[in-house]
C-alpha positions in Angstrom: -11.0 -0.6 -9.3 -12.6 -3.2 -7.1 -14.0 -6.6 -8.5 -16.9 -8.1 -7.1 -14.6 -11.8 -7.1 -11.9 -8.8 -5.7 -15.2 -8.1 -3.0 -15.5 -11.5 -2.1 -11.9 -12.7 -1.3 -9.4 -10.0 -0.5 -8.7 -9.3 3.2 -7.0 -5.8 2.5 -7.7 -3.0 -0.1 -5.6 0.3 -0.7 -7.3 3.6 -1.3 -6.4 5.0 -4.5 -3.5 7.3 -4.2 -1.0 9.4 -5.7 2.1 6.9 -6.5 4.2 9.1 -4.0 1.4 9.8 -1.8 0.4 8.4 1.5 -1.1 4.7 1.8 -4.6 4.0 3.7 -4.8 -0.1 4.2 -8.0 -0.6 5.1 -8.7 -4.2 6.3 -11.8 -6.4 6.3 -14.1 -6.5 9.2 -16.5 -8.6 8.5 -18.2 -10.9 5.7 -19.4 -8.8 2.3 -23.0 -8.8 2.0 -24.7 -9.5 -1.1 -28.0 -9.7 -2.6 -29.9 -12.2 -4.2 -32.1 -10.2 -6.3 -29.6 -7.7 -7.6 -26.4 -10.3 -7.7 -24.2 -6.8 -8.5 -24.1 -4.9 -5.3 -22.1 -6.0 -2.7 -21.0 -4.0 0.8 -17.9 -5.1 2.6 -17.4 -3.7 6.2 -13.7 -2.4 6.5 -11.4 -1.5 8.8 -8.4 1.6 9.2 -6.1 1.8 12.6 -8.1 1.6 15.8 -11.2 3.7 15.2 -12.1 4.1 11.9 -15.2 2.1 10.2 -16.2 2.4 7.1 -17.6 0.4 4.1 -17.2 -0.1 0.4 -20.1 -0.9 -2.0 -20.2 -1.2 -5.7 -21.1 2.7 -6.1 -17.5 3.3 -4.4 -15.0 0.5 -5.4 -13.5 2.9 -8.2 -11.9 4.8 -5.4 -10.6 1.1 -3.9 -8.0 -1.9 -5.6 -6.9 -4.8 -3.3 -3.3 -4.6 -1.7 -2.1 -7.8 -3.9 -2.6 -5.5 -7.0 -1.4 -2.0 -6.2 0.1 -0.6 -8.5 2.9 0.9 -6.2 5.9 -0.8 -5.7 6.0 -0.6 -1.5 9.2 -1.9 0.5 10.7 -1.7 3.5 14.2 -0.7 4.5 16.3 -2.0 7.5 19.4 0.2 7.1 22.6 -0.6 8.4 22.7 1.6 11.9 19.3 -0.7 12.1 16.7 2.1 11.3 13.5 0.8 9.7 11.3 2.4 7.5 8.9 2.1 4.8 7.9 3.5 1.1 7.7 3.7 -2.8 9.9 3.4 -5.4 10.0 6.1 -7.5 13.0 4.7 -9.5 14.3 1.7 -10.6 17.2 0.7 -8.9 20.5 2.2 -10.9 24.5 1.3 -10.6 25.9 3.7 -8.5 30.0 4.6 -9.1 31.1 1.3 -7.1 29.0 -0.7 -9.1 26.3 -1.3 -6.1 22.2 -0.7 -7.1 20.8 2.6 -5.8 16.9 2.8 -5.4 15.5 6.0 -4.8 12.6 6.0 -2.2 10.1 8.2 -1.1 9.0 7.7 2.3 5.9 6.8 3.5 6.4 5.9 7.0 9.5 7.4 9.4 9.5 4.0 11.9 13.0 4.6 13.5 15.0 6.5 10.8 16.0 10.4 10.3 13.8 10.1 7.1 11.1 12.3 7.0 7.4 11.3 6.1 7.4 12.8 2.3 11.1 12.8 1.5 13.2 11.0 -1.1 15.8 9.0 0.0 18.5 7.1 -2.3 18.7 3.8 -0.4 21.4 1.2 -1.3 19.0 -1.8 -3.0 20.9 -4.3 -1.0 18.7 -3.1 2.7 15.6 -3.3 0.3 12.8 -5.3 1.0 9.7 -5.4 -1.5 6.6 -6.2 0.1 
């Protein structure tokens, strides 16, 4: 859930979702607007790709959190054929065999990898990168 000192300062907020599911950033586009007389409500203007406005009051901040404190572990992954991608963690990384971590991730975007949106990939931790 969205705080109102959440409201005031964060410059990105997550929709809630699934922990496997897809991520909506929506981003600030504009200065929240509060009231003097009912020092509660609060409406930030926000943001998501190239045509989609929207806002988010006090009546729907449950369905919000701010990016710094989702509870999703997202990274990104530069493999080494040099295909980028992005996801989740679903695990924690685990030895494999040779002794090497193994984090199994399910992908959120494709970028330039075979991965497909919604797979599960295990993903050598070392090409890893938590964001």
């Amino acid at each position: 859930m969205l705080t109102m000192q959440q409201a005031l300062t964060a410059d990105s907020f997550h929709e809630n979702h699934e922990p496997a599911g897809k991520i909506y950033t929506w981003r600030r586009n504009g200065q929240t607007q509060t009231w003097r007389k009912s020092p509660d409500h609060f409406r930030i203007p926000v943001k998501y790709g190239i045509r989609s406005y929207g806002q988010i009051t006090q009546y729907t901040a449950t369905d919000y959190h701010a990016a710094e404190d989702c509870p999703t572990q997202h990274v990104s992954v530069t493999e080494a054929n040099g295909s980028q991608w992005q996801g989740i963690v679903i695990d924690e990384p685990i030895a494999d065999r040779a002794g090497y971590g193994v984090t199994r991730v399910h992908v959120t975007w494709r970028g330039t990898s075979r991965h497909r949106v919604g797979s599960v990939a295990s993903i050598a931790t070392k090409y890893v990168t938590y964001l």
